[in-house]
Legacy VTK file of the C-alpha trace (Angstrom):
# vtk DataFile Version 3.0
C-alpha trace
ASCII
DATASET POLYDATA
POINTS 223 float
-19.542 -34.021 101.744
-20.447 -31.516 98.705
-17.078 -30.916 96.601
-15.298 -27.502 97.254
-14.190 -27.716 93.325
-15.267 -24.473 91.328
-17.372 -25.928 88.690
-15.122 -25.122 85.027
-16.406 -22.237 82.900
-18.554 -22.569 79.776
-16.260 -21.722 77.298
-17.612 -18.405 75.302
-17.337 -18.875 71.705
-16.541 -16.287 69.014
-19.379 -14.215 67.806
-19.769 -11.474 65.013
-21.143 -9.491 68.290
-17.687 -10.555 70.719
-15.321 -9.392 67.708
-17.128 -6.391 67.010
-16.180 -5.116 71.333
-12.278 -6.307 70.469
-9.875 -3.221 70.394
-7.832 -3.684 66.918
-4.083 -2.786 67.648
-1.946 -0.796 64.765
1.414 -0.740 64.075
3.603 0.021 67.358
6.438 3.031 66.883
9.482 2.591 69.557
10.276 5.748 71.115
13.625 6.563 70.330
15.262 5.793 73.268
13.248 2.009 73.752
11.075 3.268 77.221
7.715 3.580 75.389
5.558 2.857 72.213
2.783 4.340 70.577
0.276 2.825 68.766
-3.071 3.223 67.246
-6.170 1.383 68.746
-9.627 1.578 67.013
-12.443 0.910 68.804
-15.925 0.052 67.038
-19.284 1.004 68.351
-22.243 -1.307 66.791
-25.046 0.929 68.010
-23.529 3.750 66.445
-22.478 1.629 63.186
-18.540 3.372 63.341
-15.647 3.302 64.271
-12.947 5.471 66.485
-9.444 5.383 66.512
-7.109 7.342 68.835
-3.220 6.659 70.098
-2.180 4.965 72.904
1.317 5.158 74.637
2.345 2.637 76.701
5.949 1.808 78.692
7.938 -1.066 77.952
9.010 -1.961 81.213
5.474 -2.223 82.372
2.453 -0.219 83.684
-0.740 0.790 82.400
-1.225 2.214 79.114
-2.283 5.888 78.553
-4.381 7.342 75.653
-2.426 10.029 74.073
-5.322 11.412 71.440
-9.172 12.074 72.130
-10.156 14.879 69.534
-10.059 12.929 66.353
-12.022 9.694 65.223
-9.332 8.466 62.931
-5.893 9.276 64.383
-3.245 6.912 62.876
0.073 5.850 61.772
2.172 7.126 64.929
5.585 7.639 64.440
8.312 9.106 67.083
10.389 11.947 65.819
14.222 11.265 65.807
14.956 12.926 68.988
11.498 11.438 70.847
10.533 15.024 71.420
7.209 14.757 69.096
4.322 11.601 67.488
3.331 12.760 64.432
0.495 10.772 63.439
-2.317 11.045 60.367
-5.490 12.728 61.327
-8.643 13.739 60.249
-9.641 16.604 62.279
-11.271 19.967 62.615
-8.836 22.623 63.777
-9.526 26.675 63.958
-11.707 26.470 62.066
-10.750 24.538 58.779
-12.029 21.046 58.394
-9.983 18.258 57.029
-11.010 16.469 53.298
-8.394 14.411 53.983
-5.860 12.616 56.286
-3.602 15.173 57.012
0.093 15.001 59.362
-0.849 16.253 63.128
2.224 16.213 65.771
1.901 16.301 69.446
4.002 15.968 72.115
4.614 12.667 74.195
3.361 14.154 77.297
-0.117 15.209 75.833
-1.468 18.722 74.930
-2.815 19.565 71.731
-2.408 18.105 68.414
-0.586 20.653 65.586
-1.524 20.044 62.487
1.524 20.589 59.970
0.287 19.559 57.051
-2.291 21.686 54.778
-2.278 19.369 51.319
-5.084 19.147 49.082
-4.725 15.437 47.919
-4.144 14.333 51.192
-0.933 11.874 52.799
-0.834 7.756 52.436
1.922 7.161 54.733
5.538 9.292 56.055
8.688 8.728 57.281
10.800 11.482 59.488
14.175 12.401 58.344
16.941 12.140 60.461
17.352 15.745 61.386
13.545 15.688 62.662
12.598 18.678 61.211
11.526 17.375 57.851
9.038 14.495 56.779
8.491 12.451 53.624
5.484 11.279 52.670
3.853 9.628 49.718
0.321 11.109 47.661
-1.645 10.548 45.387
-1.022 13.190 42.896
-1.895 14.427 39.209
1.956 13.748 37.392
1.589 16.978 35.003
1.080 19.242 37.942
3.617 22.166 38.048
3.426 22.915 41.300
1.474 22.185 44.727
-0.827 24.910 44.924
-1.813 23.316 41.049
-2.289 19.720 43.159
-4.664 21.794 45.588
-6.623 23.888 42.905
-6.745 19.988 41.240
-7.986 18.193 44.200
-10.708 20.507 44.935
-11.811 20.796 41.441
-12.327 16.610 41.632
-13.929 16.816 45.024
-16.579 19.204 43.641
-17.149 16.991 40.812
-20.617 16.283 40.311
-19.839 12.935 38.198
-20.087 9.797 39.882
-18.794 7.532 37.219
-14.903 6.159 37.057
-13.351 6.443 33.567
-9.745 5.239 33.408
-7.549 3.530 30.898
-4.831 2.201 33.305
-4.994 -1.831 33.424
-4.057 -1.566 37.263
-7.571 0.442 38.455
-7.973 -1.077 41.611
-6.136 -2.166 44.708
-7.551 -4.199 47.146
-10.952 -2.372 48.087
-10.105 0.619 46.204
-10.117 2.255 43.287
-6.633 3.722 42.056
-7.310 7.832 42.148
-8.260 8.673 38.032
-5.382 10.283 36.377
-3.157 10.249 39.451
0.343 8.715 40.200
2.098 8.105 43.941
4.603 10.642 44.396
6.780 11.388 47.005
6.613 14.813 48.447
8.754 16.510 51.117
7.682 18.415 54.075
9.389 21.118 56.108
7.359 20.426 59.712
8.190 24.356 60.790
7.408 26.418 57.774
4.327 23.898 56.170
6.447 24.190 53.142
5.585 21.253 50.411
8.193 20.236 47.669
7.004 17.268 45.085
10.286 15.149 44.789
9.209 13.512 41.754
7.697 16.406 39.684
9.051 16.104 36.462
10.743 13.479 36.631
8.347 10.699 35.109
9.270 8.578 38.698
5.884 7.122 40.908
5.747 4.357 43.536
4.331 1.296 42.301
0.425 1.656 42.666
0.192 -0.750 45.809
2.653 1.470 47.433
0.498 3.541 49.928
2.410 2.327 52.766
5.671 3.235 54.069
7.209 -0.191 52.728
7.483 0.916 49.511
10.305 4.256 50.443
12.735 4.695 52.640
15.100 7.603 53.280
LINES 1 224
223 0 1 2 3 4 5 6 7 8 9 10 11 12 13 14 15 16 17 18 19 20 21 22 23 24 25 26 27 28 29 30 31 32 33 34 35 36 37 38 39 40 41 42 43 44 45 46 47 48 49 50 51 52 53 54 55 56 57 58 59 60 61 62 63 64 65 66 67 68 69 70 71 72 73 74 75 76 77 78 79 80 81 82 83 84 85 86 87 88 89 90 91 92 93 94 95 96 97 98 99 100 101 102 103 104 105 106 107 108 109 110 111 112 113 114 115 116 117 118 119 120 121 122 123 124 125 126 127 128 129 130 131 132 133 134 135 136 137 138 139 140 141 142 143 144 145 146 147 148 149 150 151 152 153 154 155 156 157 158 159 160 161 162 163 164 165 166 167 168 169 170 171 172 173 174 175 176 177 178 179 180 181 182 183 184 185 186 187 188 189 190 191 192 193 194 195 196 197 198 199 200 201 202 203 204 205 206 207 208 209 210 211 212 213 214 215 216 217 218 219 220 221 222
């Protein structure tokens, strides 16, 4: 009598191809009041040779997940506002009509529409953290120390992105972090944002104060 027995599977091993079709998870944000998180997944595409990342909510107590972001390629860093009302999240984007140099703050509501961008800095944003009063955000950039104000960090920044050096000069013995290069002439700062008016005040201008220089995430501040 032949055996009824299902024959075992091959095993599959782990292949540069296999790892290359595995989502990669970010950092989950709890909503406020513990029913649902948010999180970044990023999703490569071989053929295409890139990446796309969008957010993801999904409910603690079960059920399938639902993608909360489809218009960017890099949207990141999800965090719930105090009151779970709004994400705000870090975005590359294009968005009537003005194109993004760098990761800028977006906010959205939980149950979908469109992204807002909030955010219209120059240098760009490393990581943020809402205040408690969820109307303002702090957020850490890399910024030129001697600036006087932030429209002088915007006229800066553009004035380096239209550089037509290549080369890196610096005289700072800690030049590179990881993968990259420490911005030349440029200390982390943190800066304050008022998410309503757009309104941008540099916390630590004048003050001789930066974040150490492996501080880009939101581990190094707190408010």
């Amino acid at each position: 009598m032949p055996s009824t027995k299902t024959p075992p599977k091959k095993p599959r091993h782990l292949t540069p191809e296999l790892i290359w079709q595995l989502d990669r998870v970010g950092a989950p944000s709890l909503s406020p009041d513990g029913g649902r998180v948010v999180c970044s997944v990023m999703r490569y595409d071989t053929e295409r040779n890139e990446g796309r990342a969008a957010l993801w909510l999904l409910d603690t107590a079960g059920g399938a997940p639902r993608q909360l972001t489809s218009c960017g390629t890099r949207d990141g860093q999800p965090l719930w506002s105090p009151r779970g009302d709004r994400i705000a999240f870090l975005a590359r984007r294009e968005q009537e009509g003005e194109k993004d140099n760098s990761a800028q703050l977006y906010v959205i509501a939980p149950d979908g529409g469109e992204a807002t961008r909030v955010s219209h800095f120059g240098p760009g944003i490393e990581s943020f953290k809402w205040l408690p009063d969820g109307q303002r955000i702090v957020f850490s950039a890399w910024v030129w120390p001697d600036a006087k104000s932030v429209a002088d960090h915007d006229k800066r920044h553009k004035a380096w992105r239209d550089r037509k050096e290549t080369g890196y000069v610096t005289s700072d013995a800690f030049y590179r972090y990881w993968d990259q290069n420490v911005p030349m002439g440029r200390a982390l700062h943190l800066l304050l944002l008022d998410v309503g008016t757009g309104r941008i005040t540099d916390l630590f201008a004048g003050s001789g104060l930066e974040l150490p220089r492996d501080g880009e995430s939101d581990g190094a501040f707190d408010v």
